[in-house]
MIDOSE-1310 file (N, C-alpha, C; in nm, 2 decimals, decimal comma, always signed):
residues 136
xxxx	-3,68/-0,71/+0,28/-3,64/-0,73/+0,15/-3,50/-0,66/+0,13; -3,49/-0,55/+0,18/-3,38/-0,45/+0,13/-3,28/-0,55/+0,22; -3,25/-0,61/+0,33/-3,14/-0,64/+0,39/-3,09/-0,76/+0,31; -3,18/-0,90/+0,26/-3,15/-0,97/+0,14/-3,03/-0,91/+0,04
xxxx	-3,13/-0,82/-0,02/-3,10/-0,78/-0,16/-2,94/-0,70/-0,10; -2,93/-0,63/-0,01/-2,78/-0,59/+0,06/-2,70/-0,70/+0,05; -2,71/-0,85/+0,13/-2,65/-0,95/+0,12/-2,61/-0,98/-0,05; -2,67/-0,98/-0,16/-2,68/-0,97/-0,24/-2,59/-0,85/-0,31
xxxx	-2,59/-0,75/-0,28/-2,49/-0,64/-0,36/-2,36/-0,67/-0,28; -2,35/-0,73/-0,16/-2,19/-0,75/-0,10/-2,13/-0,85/-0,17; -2,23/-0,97/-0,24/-2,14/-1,05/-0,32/-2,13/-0,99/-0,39; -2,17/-0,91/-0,51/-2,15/-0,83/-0,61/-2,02/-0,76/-0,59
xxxx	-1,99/-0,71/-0,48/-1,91/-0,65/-0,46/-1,74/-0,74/-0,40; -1,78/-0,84/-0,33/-1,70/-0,95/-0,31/-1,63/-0,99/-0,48; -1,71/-0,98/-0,58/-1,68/-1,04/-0,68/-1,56/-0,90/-0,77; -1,61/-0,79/-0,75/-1,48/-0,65/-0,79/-1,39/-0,74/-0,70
xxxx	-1,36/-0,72/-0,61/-1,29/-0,75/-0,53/-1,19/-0,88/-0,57; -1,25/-0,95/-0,61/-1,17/-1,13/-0,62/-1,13/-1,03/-0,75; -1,20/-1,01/-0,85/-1,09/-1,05/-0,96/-1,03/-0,89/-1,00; -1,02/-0,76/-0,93/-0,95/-0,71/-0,92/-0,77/-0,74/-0,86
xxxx	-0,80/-0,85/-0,74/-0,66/-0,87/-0,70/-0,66/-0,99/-0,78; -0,74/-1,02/-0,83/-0,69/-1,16/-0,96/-0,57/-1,06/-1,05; -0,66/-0,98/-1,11/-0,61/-0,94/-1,22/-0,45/-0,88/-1,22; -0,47/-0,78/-1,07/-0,33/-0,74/-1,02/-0,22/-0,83/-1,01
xxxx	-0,28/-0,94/-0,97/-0,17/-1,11/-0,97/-0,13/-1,13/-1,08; -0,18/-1,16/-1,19/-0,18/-1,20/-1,27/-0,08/-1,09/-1,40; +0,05/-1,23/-1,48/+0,14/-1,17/-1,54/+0,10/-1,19/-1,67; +0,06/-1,30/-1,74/-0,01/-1,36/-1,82/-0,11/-1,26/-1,92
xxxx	-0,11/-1,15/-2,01/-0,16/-1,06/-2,08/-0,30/-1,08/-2,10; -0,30/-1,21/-2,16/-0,46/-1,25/-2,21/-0,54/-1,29/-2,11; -0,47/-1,32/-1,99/-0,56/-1,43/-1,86/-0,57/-1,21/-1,80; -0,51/-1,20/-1,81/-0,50/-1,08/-1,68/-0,62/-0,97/-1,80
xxxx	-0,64/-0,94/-1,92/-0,75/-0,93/-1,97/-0,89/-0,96/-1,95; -0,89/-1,07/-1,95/-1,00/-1,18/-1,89/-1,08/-1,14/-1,77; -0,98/-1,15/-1,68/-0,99/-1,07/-1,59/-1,05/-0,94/-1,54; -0,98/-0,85/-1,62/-1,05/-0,72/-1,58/-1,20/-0,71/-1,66
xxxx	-1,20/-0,77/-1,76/-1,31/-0,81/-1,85/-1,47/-0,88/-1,71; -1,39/-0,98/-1,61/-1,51/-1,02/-1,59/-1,53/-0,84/-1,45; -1,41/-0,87/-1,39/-1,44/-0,74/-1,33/-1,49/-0,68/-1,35; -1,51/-0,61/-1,46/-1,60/-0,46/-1,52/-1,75/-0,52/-1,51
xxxx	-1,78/-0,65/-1,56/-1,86/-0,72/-1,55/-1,99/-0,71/-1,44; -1,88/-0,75/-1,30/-1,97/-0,71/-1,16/-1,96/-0,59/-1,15; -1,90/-0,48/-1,22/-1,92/-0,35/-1,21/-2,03/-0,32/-1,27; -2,07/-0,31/-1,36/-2,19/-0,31/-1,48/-2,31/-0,37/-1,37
xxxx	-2,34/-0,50/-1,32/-2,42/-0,52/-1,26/-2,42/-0,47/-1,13; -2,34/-0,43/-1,06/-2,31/-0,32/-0,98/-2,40/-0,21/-0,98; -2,36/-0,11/-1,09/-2,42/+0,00/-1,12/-2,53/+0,00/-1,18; -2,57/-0,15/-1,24/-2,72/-0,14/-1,29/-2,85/-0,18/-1,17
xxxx	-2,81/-0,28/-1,06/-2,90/-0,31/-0,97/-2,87/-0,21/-0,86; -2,78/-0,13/-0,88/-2,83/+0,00/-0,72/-2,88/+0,10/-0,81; -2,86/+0,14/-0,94/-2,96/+0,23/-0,98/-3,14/+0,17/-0,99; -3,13/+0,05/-1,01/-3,26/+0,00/-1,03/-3,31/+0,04/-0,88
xxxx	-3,26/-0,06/-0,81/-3,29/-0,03/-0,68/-3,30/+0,16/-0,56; -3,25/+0,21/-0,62/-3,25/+0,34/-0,63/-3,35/+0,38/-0,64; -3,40/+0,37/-0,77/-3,52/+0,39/-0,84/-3,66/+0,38/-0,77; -3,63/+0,28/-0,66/-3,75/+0,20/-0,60/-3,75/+0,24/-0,46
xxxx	-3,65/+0,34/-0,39/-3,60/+0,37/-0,29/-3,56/+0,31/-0,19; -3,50/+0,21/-0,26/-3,41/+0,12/-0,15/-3,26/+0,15/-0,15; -3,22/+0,16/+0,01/-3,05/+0,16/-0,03/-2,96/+0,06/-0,01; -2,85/+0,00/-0,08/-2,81/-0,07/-0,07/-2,65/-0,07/+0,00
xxxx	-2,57/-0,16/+0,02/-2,50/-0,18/+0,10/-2,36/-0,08/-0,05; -2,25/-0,04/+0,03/-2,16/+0,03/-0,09/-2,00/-0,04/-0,07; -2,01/-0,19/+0,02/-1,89/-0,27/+0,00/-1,94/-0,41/+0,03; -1,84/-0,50/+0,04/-1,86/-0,62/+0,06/-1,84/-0,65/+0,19
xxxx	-1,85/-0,56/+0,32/-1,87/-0,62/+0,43/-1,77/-0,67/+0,49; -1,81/-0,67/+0,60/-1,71/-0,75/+0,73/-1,67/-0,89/+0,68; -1,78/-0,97/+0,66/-1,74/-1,10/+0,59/-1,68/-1,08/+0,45; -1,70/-1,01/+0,39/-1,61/-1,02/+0,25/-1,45/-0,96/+0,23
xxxx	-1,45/-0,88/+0,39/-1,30/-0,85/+0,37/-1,23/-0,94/+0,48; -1,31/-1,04/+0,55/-1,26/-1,17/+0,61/-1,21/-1,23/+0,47; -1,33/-1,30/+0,40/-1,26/-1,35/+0,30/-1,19/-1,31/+0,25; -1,18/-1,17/+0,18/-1,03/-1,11/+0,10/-0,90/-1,13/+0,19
xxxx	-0,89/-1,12/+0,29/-0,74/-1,16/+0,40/-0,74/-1,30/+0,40; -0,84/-1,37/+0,42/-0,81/-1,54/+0,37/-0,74/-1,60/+0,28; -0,82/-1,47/+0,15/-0,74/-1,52/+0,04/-0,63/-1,53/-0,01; -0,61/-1,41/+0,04/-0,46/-1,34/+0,03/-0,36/-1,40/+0,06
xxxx	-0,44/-1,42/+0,20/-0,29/-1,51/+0,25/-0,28/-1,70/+0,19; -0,41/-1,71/+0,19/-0,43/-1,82/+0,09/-0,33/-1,83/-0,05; -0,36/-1,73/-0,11/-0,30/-1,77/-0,21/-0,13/-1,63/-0,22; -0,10/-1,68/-0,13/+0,08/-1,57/-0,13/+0,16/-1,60/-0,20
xxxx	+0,13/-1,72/-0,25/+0,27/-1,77/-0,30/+0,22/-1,82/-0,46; +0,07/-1,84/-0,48/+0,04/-1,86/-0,60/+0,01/-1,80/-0,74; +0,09/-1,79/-0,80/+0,04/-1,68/-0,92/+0,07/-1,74/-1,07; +0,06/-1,87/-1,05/+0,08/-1,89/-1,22/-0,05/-1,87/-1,26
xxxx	-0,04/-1,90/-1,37/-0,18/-1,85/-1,48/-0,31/-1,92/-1,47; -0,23/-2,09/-1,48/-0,32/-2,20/-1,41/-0,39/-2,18/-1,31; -0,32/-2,14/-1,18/-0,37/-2,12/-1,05/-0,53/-2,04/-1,04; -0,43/-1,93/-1,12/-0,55/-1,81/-1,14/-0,70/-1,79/-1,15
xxxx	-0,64/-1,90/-1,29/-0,75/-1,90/-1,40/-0,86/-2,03/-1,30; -0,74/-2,13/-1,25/-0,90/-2,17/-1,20/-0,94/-2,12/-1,04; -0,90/-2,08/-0,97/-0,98/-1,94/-0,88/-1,11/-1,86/-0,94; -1,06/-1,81/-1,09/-1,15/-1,69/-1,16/-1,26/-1,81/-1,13
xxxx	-1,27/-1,93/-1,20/-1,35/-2,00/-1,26/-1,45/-2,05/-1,09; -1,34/-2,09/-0,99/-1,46/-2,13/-0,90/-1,53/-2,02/-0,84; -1,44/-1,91/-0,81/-1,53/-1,80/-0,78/-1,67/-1,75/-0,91; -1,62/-1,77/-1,01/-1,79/-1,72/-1,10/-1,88/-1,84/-1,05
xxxx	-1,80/-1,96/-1,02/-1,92/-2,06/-1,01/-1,98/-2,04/-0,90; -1,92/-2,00/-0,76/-2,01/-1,95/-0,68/-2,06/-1,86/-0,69; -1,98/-1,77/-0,76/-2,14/-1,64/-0,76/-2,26/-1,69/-0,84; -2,27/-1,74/-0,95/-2,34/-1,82/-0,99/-2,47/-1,93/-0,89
xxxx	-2,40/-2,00/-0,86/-2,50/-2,06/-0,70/-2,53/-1,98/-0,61; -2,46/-1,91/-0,54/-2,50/-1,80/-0,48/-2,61/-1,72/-0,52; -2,59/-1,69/-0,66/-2,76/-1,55/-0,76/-2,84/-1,64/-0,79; -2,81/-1,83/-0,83/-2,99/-1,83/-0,83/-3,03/-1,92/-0,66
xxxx	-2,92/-1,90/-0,57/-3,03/-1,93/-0,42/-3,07/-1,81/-0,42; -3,01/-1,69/-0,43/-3,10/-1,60/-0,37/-3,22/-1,52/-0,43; -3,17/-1,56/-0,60/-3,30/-1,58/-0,66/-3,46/-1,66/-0,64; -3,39/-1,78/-0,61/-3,50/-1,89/-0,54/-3,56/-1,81/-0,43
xxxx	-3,48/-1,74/-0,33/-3,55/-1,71/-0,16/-3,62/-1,56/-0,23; -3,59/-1,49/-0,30/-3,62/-1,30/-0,32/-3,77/-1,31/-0,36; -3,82/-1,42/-0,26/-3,98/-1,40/-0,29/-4,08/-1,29/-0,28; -4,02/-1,15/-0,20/-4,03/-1,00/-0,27/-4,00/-0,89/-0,37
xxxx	-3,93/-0,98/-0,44/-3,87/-0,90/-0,52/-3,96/-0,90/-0,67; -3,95/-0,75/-0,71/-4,11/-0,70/-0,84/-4,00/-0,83/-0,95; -4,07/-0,78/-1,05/-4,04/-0,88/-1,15/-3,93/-0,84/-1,26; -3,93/-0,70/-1,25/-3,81/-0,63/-1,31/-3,66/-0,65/-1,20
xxxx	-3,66/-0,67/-1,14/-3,56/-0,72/-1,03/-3,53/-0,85/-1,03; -3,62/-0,93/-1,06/-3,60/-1,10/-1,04/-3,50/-1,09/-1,24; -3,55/-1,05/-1,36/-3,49/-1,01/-1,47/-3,40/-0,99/-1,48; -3,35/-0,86/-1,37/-3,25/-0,83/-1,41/-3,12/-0,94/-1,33
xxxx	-3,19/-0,99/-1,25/-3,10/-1,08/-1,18/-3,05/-1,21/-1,25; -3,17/-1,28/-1,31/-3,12/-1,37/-1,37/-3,04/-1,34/-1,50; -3,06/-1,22/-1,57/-2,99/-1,18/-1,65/-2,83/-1,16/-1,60; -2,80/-1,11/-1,48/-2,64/-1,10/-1,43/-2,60/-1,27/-1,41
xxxx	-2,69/-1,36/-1,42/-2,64/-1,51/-1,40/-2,59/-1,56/-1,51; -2,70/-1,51/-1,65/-2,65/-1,53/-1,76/-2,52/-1,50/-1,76; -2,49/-1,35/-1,82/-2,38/-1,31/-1,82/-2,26/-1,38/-1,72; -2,26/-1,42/-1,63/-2,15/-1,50/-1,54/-2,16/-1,63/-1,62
xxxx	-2,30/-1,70/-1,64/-2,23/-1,81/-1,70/-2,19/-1,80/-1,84; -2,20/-1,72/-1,94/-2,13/-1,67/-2,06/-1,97/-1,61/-2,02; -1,95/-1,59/-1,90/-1,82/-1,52/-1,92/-1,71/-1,63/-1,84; -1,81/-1,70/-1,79/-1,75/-1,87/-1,75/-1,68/-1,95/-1,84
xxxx	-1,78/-1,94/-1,97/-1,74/-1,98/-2,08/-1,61/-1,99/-2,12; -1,57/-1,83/-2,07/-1,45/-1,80/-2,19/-1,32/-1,82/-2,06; -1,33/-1,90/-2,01/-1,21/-1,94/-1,90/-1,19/-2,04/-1,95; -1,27/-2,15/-2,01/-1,26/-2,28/-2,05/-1,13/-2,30/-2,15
Protein backbone atom coordinates (compact mmCIF):
# COMPACT_ATOMS: atom_id res chain seq x y z
CA UNK A 1 0.00 0.00 0.00
CA UNK A 2 2.56 2.49 1.30
CA UNK A 3 4.63 2.33 -2.18
CA UNK A 4 1.16 3.23 -4.24
CA UNK A 5 0.18 5.85 -1.94
CA UNK A 6 4.25 7.21 -2.46
CA UNK A 7 3.58 7.15 -6.24
CA UNK A 8 0.68 9.13 -5.26
CA UNK A 9 2.51 11.95 -3.00
CA UNK A 10 5.23 12.30 -6.07
CA UNK A 11 2.41 13.55 -8.17
CA UNK A 12 1.39 15.79 -5.42
CA UNK A 13 4.52 16.89 -5.38
CA UNK A 14 5.10 16.93 -9.33
CA UNK A 15 2.13 19.23 -9.16
CA UNK A 16 4.26 22.17 -6.44
CA UNK A 17 6.55 21.78 -8.87
CA UNK A 18 4.58 22.53 -12.41
CA UNK A 19 2.93 25.48 -11.08
CA UNK A 20 5.60 26.91 -8.99
CA UNK A 21 7.84 27.31 -12.22
CA UNK A 22 4.42 28.25 -13.88
CA UNK A 23 4.02 30.98 -11.63
CA UNK A 24 7.84 32.08 -11.72
CA UNK A 25 7.09 32.26 -15.71
CA UNK A 26 4.46 33.99 -15.66
CA UNK A 27 4.26 38.17 -16.02
CA UNK A 28 0.58 38.46 -16.18
CA UNK A 29 -0.53 39.56 -12.27
CA UNK A 30 -3.83 37.84 -12.17
CA UNK A 31 -2.76 34.51 -14.15
CA UNK A 32 0.62 34.47 -11.99
CA UNK A 33 -1.98 34.75 -8.81
CA UNK A 34 -3.83 31.83 -9.96
CA UNK A 35 -1.13 30.21 -9.90
CA UNK A 36 0.38 30.39 -6.78
CA UNK A 37 -3.21 29.99 -5.61
CA UNK A 38 -3.38 26.46 -7.20
CA UNK A 39 0.18 25.85 -5.87
CA UNK A 40 -0.60 26.32 -2.23
CA UNK A 41 -3.33 24.15 -3.15
CA UNK A 42 -1.05 20.87 -3.71
CA UNK A 43 0.61 22.19 -0.78
CA UNK A 44 -2.40 21.98 1.55
CA UNK A 45 -3.06 18.42 0.23
CA UNK A 46 0.53 17.81 0.67
CA UNK A 47 0.52 18.48 4.22
CA UNK A 48 -2.85 17.09 4.87
CA UNK A 49 -2.26 13.43 3.41
CA UNK A 50 1.37 12.88 4.96
CA UNK A 51 0.03 14.06 8.21
CA UNK A 52 -2.85 11.70 7.79
CA UNK A 53 -0.73 9.16 6.64
CA UNK A 54 1.72 9.82 9.45
CA UNK A 55 -0.88 9.32 11.75
CA UNK A 56 -1.23 5.68 10.49
CA UNK A 57 2.51 5.10 10.36
CA UNK A 58 3.27 5.13 7.01
CA UNK A 59 6.04 7.15 5.34
CA UNK A 60 5.82 8.74 2.40
CA UNK A 61 7.99 9.78 -0.32
CA UNK A 62 9.35 13.94 0.41
CA UNK A 63 9.78 14.79 -3.60
CA UNK A 64 8.61 14.03 -6.85
CA UNK A 65 11.22 11.51 -7.83
CA UNK A 66 13.48 10.60 -10.56
CA UNK A 67 10.57 10.64 -13.00
CA UNK A 68 9.21 13.95 -11.90
CA UNK A 69 12.44 15.77 -12.19
CA UNK A 70 12.76 13.95 -15.79
CA UNK A 71 9.59 15.57 -16.47
CA UNK A 72 10.50 19.01 -14.82
CA UNK A 73 13.81 19.11 -17.49
CA UNK A 74 11.39 18.16 -20.26
CA UNK A 75 9.48 20.77 -19.51
CA UNK A 76 11.65 23.31 -19.22
CA UNK A 77 13.17 22.82 -22.07
CA UNK A 78 9.86 22.24 -23.65
CA UNK A 79 8.62 25.26 -22.88
CA UNK A 80 12.02 27.93 -23.18
CA UNK A 81 10.76 29.99 -25.24
CA UNK A 82 7.03 30.11 -24.11
CA UNK A 83 5.67 32.47 -21.66
CA UNK A 84 2.64 34.32 -22.82
CA UNK A 85 -0.27 34.05 -20.54
CA UNK A 86 -2.25 31.95 -23.09
CA UNK A 87 0.44 29.43 -23.15
CA UNK A 88 0.49 29.25 -19.43
CA UNK A 89 -2.80 29.27 -18.63
CA UNK A 90 -3.44 26.34 -20.73
CA UNK A 91 -0.35 24.13 -19.43
CA UNK A 92 -1.94 25.09 -15.64
CA UNK A 93 -5.20 23.77 -17.11
CA UNK A 94 -3.80 20.33 -18.77
CA UNK A 95 -1.71 19.65 -15.95
CA UNK A 96 -4.84 19.91 -13.19
CA UNK A 97 -6.50 17.74 -15.77
CA UNK A 98 -4.06 15.19 -15.39
CA UNK A 99 -3.76 15.28 -11.89
CA UNK A 100 -7.20 14.92 -11.85
CA UNK A 101 -7.12 11.49 -13.98
CA UNK A 102 -4.22 10.50 -12.43
CA UNK A 103 -6.31 10.87 -8.40
CA UNK A 104 -9.32 9.05 -9.53
CA UNK A 105 -7.11 5.97 -11.35
CA UNK A 106 -5.41 5.70 -8.37
CA UNK A 107 -8.39 6.14 -6.41
CA UNK A 108 -10.09 3.30 -8.53
CA UNK A 109 -6.72 0.84 -7.80
CA UNK A 110 -6.15 2.08 -3.56
CA UNK A 111 -8.15 -0.96 -2.88
CA UNK A 112 -6.30 -0.75 0.64
CA UNK A 113 -6.77 2.24 1.51
CA UNK A 114 -9.22 2.88 5.13
CA UNK A 115 -12.00 5.10 4.24
CA UNK A 116 -10.79 8.20 5.72
CA UNK A 117 -8.02 8.15 3.05
CA UNK A 118 -10.16 7.23 0.10
CA UNK A 119 -12.22 10.94 1.54
CA UNK A 120 -9.73 12.63 1.75
CA UNK A 121 -8.59 11.89 -1.69
CA UNK A 122 -11.53 12.42 -3.48
CA UNK A 123 -11.89 15.47 -1.63
CA UNK A 124 -8.21 16.81 -3.19
CA UNK A 125 -10.07 15.96 -6.74
CA UNK A 126 -12.79 18.09 -5.86
CA UNK A 127 -10.83 20.89 -5.03
CA UNK A 128 -8.64 20.45 -8.46
CA UNK A 129 -11.68 20.32 -10.27
CA UNK A 130 -13.06 23.61 -8.58
CA UNK A 131 -9.78 25.33 -9.05
CA UNK A 132 -10.02 24.09 -12.85
CA UNK A 133 -12.82 26.10 -12.89
CA UNK A 134 -11.33 29.28 -12.36
CA UNK A 135 -8.73 28.97 -15.45
CA UNK A 136 -11.77 28.93 -17.66
Amino acid sequence: MSNNINDFMKGIYMGIDTFSNLSEKCEDPSLKSLLTETSLMYERHKNTLKNKLGSSGIETSNNSGLFGKLTETFYEIKNIFGNNPEEIRNEAKKSIKTGIEMSERFLSSYENGDNETNLLIKGMIEDSKSMLEKYS
